[in-house]
C-alpha positions as CSV (number, residue, x, y, z in Angstrom):
1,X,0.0,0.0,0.0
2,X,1.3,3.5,-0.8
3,X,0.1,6.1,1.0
4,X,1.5,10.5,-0.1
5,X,1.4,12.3,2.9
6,X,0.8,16.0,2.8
7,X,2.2,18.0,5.4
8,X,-0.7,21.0,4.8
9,X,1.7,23.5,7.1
10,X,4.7,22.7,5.1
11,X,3.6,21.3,1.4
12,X,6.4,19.4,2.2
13,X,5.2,15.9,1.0
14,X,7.2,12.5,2.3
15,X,6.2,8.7,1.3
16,X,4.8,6.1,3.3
17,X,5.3,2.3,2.3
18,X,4.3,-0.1,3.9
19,X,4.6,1.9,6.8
20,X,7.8,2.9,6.7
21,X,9.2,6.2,5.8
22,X,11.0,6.3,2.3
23,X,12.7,9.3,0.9
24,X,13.1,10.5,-2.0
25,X,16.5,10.8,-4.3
26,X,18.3,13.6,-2.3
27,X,20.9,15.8,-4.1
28,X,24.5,16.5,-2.6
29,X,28.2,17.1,-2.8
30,X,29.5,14.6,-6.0
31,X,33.0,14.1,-4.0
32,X,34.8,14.0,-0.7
33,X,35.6,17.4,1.0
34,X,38.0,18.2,3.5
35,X,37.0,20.9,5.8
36,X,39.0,24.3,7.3
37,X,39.5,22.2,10.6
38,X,40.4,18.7,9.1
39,X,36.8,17.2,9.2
40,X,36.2,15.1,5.8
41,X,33.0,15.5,4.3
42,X,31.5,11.9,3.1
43,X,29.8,11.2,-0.1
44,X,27.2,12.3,-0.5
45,X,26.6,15.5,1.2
46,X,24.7,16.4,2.9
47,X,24.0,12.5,4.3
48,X,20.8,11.6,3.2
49,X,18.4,10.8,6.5
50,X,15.0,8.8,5.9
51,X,13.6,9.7,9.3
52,X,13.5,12.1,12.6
53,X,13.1,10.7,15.5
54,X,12.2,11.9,19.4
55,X,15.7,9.9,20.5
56,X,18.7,11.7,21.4
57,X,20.9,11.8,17.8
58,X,24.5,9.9,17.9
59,X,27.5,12.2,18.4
60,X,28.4,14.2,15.3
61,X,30.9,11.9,13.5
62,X,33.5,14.5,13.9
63,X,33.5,13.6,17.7
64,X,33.9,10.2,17.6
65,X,36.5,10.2,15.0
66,X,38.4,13.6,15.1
67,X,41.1,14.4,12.8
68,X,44.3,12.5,13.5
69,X,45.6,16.2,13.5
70,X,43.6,19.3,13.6
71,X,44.3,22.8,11.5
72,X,43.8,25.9,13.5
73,X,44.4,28.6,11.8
74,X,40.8,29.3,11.6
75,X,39.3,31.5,14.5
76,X,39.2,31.2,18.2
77,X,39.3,27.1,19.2
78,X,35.9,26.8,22.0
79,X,36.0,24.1,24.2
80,X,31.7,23.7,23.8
81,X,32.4,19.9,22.8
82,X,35.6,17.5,23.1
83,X,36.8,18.1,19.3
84,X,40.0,19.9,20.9
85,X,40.3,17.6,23.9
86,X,42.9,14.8,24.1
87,X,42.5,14.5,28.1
88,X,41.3,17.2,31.2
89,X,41.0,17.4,34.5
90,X,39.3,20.8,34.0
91,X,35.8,21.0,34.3
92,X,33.6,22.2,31.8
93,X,30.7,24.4,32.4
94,X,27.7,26.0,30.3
95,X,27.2,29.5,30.7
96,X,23.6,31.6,29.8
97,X,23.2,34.6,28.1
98,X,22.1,37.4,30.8
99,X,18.9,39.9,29.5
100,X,20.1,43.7,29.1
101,X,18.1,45.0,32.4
102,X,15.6,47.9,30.5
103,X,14.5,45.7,28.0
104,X,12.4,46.0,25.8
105,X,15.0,47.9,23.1
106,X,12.4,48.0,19.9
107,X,8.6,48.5,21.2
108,X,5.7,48.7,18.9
109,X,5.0,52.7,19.5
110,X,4.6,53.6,15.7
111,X,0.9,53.8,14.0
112,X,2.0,51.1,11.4
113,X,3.4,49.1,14.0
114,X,-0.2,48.8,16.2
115,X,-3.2,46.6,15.5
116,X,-6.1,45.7,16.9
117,X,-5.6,42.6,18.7
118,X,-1.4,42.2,18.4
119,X,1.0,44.9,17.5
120,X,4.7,43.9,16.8
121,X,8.1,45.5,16.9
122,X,9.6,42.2,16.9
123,X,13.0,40.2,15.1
124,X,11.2,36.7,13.7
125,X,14.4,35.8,12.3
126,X,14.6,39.2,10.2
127,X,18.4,40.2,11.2
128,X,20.2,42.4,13.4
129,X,23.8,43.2,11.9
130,X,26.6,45.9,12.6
131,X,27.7,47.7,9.4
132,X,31.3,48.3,8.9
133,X,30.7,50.0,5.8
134,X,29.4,53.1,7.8
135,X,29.7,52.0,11.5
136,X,26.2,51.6,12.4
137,X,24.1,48.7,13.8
138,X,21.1,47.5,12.0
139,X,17.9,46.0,12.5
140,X,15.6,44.6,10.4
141,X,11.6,43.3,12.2
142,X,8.1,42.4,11.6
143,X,6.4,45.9,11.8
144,X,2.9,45.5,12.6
145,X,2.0,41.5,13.0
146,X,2.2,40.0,9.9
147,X,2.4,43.5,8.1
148,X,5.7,44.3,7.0
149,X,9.6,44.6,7.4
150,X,10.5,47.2,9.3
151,X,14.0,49.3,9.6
152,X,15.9,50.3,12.8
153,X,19.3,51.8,13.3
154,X,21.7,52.2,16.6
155,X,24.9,53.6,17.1
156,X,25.8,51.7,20.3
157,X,22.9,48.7,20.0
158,X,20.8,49.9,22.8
159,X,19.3,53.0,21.9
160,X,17.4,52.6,18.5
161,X,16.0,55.0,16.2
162,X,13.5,53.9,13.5
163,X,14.0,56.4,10.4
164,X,11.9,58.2,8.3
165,X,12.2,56.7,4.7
166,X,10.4,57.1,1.3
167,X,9.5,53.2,0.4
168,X,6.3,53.8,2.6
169,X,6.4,58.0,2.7
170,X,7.0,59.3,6.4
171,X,7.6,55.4,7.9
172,X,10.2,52.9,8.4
173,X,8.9,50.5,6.4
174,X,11.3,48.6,3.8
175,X,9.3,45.7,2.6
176,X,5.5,45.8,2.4
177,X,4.3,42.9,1.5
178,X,2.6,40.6,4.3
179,X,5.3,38.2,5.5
180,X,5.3,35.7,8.1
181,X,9.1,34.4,8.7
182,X,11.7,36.8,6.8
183,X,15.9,36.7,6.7
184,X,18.0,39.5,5.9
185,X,21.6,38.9,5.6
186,X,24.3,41.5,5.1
187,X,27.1,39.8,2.7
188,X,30.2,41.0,3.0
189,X,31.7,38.8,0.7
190,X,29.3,39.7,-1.9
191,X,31.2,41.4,-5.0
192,X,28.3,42.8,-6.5
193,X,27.6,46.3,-4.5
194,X,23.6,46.0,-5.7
195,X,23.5,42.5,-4.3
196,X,25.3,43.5,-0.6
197,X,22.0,42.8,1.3
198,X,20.1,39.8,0.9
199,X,16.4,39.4,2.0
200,X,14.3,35.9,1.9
201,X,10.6,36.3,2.8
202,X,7.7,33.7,3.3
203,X,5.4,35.8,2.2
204,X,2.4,33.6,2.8
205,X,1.2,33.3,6.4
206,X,0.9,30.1,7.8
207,X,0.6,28.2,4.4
208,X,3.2,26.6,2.6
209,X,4.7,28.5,-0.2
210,X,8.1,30.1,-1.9
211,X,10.4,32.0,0.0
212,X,11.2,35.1,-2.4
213,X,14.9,36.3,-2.3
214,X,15.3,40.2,-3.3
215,X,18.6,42.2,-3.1
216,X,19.5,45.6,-1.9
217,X,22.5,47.8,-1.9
218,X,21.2,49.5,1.2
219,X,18.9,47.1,2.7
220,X,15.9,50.1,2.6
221,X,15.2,49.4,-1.4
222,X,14.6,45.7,-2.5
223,X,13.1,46.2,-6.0
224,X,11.3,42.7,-7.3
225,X,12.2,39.3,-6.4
226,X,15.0,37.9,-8.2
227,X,14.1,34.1,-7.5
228,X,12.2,32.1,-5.3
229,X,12.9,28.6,-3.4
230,X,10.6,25.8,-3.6
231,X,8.0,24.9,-1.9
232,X,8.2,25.8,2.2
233,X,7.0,26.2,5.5
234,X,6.1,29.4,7.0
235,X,9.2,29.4,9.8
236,X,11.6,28.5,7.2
237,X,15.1,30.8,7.2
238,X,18.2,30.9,5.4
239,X,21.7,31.6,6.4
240,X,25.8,31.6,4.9
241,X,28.2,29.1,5.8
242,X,31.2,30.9,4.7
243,X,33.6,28.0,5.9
244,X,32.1,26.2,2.7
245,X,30.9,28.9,0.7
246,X,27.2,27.7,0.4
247,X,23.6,29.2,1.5
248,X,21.4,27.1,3.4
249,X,17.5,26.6,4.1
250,X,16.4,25.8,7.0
251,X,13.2,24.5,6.0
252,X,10.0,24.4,8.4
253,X,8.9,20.6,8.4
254,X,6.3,18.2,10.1
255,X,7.5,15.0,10.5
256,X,5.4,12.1,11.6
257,X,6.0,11.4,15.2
258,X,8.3,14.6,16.0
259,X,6.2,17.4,14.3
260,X,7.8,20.7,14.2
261,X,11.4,19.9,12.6
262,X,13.9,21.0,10.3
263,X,15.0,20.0,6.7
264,X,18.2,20.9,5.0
265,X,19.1,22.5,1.3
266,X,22.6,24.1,0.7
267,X,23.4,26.0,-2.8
268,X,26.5,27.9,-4.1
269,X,24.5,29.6,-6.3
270,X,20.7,31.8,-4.8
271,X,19.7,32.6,-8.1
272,X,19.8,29.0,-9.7
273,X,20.0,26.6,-6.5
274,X,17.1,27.7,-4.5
275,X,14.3,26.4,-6.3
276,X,14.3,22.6,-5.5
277,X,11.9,20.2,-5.7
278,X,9.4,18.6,-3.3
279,X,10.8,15.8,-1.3
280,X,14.4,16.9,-2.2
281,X,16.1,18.4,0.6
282,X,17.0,16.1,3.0
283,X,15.2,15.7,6.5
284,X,18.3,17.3,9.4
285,X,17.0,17.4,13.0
286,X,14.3,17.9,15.4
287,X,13.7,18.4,19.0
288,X,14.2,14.8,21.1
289,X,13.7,14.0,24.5
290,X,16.3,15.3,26.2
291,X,14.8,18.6,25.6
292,X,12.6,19.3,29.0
293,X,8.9,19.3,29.1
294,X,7.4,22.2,31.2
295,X,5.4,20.8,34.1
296,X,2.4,22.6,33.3
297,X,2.2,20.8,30.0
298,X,3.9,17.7,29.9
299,X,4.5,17.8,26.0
300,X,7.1,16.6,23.9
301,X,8.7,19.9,22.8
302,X,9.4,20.5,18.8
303,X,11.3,22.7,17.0
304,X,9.8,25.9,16.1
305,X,12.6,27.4,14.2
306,X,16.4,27.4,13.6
307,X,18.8,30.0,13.0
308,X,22.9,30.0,12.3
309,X,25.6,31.6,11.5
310,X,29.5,31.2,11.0
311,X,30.9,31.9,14.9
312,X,35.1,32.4,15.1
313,X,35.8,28.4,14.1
314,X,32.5,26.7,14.3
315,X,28.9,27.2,13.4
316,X,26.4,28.2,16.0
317,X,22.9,27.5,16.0
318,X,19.9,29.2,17.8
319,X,17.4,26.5,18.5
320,X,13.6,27.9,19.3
321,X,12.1,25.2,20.9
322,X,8.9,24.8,21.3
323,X,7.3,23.3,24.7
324,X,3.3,23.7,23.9
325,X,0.7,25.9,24.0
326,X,-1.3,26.3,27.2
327,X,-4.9,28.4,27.1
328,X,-3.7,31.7,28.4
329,X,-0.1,32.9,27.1
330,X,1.9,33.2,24.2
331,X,3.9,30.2,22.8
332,X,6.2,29.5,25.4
333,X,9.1,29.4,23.2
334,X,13.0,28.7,24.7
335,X,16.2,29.4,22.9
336,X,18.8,26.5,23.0
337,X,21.8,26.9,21.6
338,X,23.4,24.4,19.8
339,X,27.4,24.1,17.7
340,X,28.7,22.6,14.5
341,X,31.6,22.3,13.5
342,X,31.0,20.4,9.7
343,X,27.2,22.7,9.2
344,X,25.1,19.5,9.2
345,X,25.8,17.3,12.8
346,X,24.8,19.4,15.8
347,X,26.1,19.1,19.7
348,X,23.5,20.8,21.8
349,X,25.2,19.5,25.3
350,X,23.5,22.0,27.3
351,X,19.4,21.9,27.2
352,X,18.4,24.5,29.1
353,X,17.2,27.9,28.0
354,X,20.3,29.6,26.6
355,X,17.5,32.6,26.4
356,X,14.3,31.7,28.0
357,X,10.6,33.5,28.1
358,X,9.6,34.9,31.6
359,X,7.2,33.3,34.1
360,X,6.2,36.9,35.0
361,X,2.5,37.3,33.2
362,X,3.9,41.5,32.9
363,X,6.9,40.3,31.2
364,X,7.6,41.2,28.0
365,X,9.0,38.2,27.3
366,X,6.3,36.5,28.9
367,X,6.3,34.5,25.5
368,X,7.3,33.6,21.8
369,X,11.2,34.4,22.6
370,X,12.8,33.2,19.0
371,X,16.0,34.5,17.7
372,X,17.6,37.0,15.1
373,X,19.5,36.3,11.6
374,X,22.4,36.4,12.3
375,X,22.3,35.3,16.0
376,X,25.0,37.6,17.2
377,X,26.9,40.6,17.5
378,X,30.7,41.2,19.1
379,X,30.5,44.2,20.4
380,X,33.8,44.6,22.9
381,X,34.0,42.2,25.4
382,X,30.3,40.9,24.5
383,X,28.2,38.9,22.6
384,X,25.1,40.9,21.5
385,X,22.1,38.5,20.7
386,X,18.7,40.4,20.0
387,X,15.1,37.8,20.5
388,X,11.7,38.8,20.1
389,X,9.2,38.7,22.8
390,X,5.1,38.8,23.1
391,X,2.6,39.9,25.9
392,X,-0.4,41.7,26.3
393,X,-0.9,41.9,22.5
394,X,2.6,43.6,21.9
395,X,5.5,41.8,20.2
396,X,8.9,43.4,20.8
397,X,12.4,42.8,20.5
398,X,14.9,42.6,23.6
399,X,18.5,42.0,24.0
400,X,20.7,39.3,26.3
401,X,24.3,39.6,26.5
402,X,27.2,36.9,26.8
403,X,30.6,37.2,27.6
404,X,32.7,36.9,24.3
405,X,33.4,32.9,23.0
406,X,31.2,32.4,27.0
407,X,29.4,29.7,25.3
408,X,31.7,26.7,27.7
409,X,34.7,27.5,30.2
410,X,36.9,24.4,31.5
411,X,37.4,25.7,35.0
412,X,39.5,24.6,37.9
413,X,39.1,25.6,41.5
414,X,42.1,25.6,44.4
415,X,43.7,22.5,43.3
416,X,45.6,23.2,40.1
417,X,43.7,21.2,36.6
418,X,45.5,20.6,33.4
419,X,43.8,20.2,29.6
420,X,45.9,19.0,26.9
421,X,44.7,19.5,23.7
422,X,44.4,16.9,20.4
423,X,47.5,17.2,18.2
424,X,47.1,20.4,16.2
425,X,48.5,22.4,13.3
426,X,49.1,26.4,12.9
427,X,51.1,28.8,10.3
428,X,50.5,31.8,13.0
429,X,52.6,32.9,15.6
430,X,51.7,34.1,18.5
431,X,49.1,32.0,21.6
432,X,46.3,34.0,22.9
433,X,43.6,32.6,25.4
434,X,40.2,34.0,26.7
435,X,41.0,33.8,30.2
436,X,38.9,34.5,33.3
437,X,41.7,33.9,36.3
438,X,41.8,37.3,38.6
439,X,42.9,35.5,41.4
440,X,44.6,32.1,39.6
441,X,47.1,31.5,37.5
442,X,47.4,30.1,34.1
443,X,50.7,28.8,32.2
444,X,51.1,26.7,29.2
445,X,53.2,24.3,27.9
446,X,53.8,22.7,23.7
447,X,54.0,19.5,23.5
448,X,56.0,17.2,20.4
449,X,54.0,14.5,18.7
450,X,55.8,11.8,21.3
451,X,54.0,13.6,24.1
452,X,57.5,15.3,24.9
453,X,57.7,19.2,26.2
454,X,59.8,21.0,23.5
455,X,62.2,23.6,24.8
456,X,61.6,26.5,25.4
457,X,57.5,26.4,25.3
458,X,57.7,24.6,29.0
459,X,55.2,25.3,31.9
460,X,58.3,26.7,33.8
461,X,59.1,28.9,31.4
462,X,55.8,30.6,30.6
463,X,55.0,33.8,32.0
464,X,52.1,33.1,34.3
465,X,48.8,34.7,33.5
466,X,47.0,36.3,36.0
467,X,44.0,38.2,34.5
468,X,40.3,38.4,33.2
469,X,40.7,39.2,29.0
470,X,39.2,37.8,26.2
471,X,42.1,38.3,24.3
472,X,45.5,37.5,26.2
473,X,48.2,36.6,25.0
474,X,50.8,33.7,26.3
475,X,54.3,34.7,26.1
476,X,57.5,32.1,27.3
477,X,60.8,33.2,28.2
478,X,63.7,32.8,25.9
479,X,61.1,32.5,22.7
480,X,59.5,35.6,21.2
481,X,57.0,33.9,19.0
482,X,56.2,29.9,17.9
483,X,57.2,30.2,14.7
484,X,59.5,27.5,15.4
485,X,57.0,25.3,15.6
486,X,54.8,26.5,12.2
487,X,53.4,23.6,10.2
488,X,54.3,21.0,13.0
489,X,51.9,18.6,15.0
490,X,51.9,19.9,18.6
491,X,49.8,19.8,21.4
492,X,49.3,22.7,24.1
493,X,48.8,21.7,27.4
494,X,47.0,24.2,30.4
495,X,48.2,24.4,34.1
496,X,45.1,26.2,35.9
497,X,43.9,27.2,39.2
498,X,41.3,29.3,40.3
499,X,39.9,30.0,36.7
500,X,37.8,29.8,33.7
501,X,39.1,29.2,30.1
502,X,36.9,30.0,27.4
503,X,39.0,29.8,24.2
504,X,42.7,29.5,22.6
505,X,43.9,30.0,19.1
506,X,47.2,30.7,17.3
507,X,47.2,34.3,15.6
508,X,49.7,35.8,12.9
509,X,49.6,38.7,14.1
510,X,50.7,40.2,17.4
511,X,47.4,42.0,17.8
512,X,45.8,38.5,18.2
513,X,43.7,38.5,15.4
514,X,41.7,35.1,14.9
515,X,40.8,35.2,11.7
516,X,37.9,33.4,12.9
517,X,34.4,34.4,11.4
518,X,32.2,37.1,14.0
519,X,28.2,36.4,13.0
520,X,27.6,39.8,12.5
521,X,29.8,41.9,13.2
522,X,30.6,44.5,15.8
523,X,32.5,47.9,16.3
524,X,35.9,48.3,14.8
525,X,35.7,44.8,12.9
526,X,36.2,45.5,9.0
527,X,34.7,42.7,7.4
528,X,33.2,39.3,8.3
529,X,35.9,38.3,10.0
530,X,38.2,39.1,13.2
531,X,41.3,40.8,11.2
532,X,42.0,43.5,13.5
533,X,42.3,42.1,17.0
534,X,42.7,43.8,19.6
535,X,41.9,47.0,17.9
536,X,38.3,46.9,18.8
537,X,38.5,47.2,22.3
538,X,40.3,50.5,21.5
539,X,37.4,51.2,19.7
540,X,35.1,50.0,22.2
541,X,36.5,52.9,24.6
542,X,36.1,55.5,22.1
């Protein structure tokens, strides 16, 4: 017997034989690819997956068989899994973002913005990006529920103004066509000026349809749609991964037994690649049940949405999950966060709200907390990560704050703890750490493939490190850099006490520049990714 099932909130259709789930021909990469940190992409990517399930996924591959040696020179290197890790007696701990105390920062207090029974000043995906081009943050939100794309901008990220423009005469309004779930993505590796801003709108409440995809040289005009994807679920979004040069859907499904879920399509090319065909991208994740239930609902939660972006060496997901709707408040919507490290295989170790909705019925967060495109900002010392928020028939968009690469520390308390990293590979030279040890101490030592210290990068010989910095760097006595060691297998092994480390990397220049990609963005960066070092915290006291 075979029976088509149509997913009516997706029109995404899936087969059904015999009761089992069969899927159709997927498309993918036509060769092995070895990633910027060593990982080796099978064939065919992405891995085609038949079904979603409500049991905890296996371990990214990448975890369980790392690279016998791992390349660096990419970004700042996060302890958030065990990719880096040969052995530890660290500890690792998960850290929450913190709200920004006077939020809301975007209200719905504009006539265009106000509606009868719901009014909205709120990120639903939409995008919140810092613009080198003319140093100025930039928000893009649902103006009015379901009404239209709206256009803020803020010279520190706090204090927003919403500017009078001529799409809609005397408004803010840049798009005006109804819209449900919307991206907009500023490319800075885009070489066409008139194609710098990137916009993807479902455009079609609730019901599945095309996304549309305009460009913009100033994100204010869009013109006409240039393309459209295929068919599509109302949530659906879109982000880059620029560690393999591709756009991806992530494409709103509903999946027998796990509902709310994700699919996955990837393309090189926006303008020829977007419009697949039903059945053809391949089915990627879903909520399971390691995700908690709320008491007052005892549901299995789903996911609502997902949103990504390229963060220093890995990718970071924003998971909205979705734990049921009780009678008398908003969807009670969580944001998990979740890390990548080959774009498709997720880790999400930590399950608790990374941002969470208030059990305060004033709140205005009270409910429907999703994220931004984009999913963060470096501003400083900081990670800047805008969400949306409902109550009392007003959606708005508030802001939570993490400290820089504060996703995981490996901590140590009195007694001294030691973490020796996987062999790894650099062309930089100089060590920098994100350290949080005020009242500790930190040293490091390099380590030869045989596991023997090599002269003069010993523990007894390092400088010890007594500070709180995201960007510190390591210094030894008798050796003024490692170029030494350039192109060679090494492991670094940490000596600390009393502190937190958050992050290592390798740098070529003495300003400890990662090279690592930054989301999107922040003050005194010049591009999409960290080139400048410790310039921006100059900048950040100006």
């Amino acid at each position: 017997m075979l029976l088509k099932l149509a997913t009516a909130a997706l029109g995404v259709a899936v087969l059904v034989v015999a009761g089992k789930v069969q899927a159709q021909e997927l498309k993918g990469s036509q060769a092995d690819e070895t990633l910027y940190n060593g990982i080796q992409l099978p064939f065919p990517w992405p891995p085609p997956q038949t079904a979603l399930k409500t049991e905890p996924p296996a371990l990214p591959p990448y975890l369980t068989s790392p690279p016998a040696v791992i390349p660096i020179d990419v970004g700042r290197q996060l302890f958030v899994d065990d990719f880096l890790i040969e052995n530890a007696t660290l500890q690792r701990t998960f850290h929450l973002a913190e709200y920004y105390p006077r939020n809301p920062v975007i209200k719905p207090d504009k006539r265009w913005e106000r509606e009868e029974k719901i009014s909205s000043a709120m990120v639903f995906s939409d995008g919140v990006w810092f613009d080198p081009k003319d140093g100025t943050f930039k928000m893009w939100y649902m103006g009015g529920y379901l009404a239209s794309t709206c256009y803020a901008t803020s010279k520190d990220g706090i204090r927003w103004k919403k500017p009078s423009l001529d799409v809609r005469s005397g408004t803010n309004i840049v798009h005006t066509s109804i819209r449900d779930s919307s991206t907009v993505w500023l490319d800075l590796e885009e070489k066409d000026p008139r194609r710098r801003y990137k916009l993807f709108v479902h455009a079609v409440p609730g019901d599945p349809a095309p996304t549309s995809i305009y460009f913009s040289s100033d994100g204010i005009h869009w013109g006409n749609a240039v393309a459209e994807s295929g068919i599509c679920g109302d949530r659906t979004t879109v982000f880059y991964n620029p560690f393999r040069k591709v756009w991806v859907s992530s494409i709103r499904e509903s999946f027998p037994g796990v509902h709310r879920c994700r699919r996955y399509w990837e393309t090189k090319d926006l303008l020829k690649g977007s419009g697949w065909k039903l059945g053809e991208p391949t089915l990627w994740i879903s909520a399971d049940r390691l995700d908690p239930r709320r008491a007052d609902l005892n549901k299995q939660p789903e996911l609502y949405s997902l949103d990504c972006a390229a963060y220093e060496s890995l990718m970071l997901g924003l998971f909205t999950i979705w734990r049921g709707q009780p009678s008398d408040r908003p969807k009670p919507n969580d944001i998990v966060v979740g890390f990548s490290r080959d774009g498709f295989h997720w880790s999400r170790p930590d399950r608790r709200a990374f941002i969470g909705i208030s059990e305060s019925k004033r709140a205005w967060n009270y409910g429907n907390v999703q994220s931004a495109g984009g999913c963060c900002l470096v501003v400083g010392d900081k990670l800047y990560f805008y969400v949306s928020g409902r109550n009392s028939g007003a959606c708005s968009t508030g802001l939570a704050t993490l400290r820089r690469d504060g996703f995981a520390s490996m901590d140590a308390g009195e007694s001294e703890g030691m973490l020796t990293t996987r062999p790894v590979r650099f062309t930089g030279k100089y060590l920098f750490v994100n350290i949080d040890a005020p009242k500790g101490k930190l040293r490091v030592e390099v380590l030869d493939g045989k596991g023997q210290v090599i002269p003069p990068f010993t523990r007894e010989n390092c400088v010890p490190i007594v500070a709180d910095k995201t960007l510190q760097a390591v210094n030894w006595k008798g050796a003024d850099d490692l170029s030494s060691l350039s192109g060679k297998p090494v492991r670094f092994r940490f000596h600390l006490t009393n502190g937190k480390l958050y992050s290592f990397w390798v740098s070529p220049a003495k300003s400890g520049a990662s090279y690592g990609y930054i989301a999107a963005g922040g003050p005194g960066f010049t591009g999409p990714t960290d080139t400048v070092g410790s310039a921006i915290y100059a900048n950040e006291k100006e």
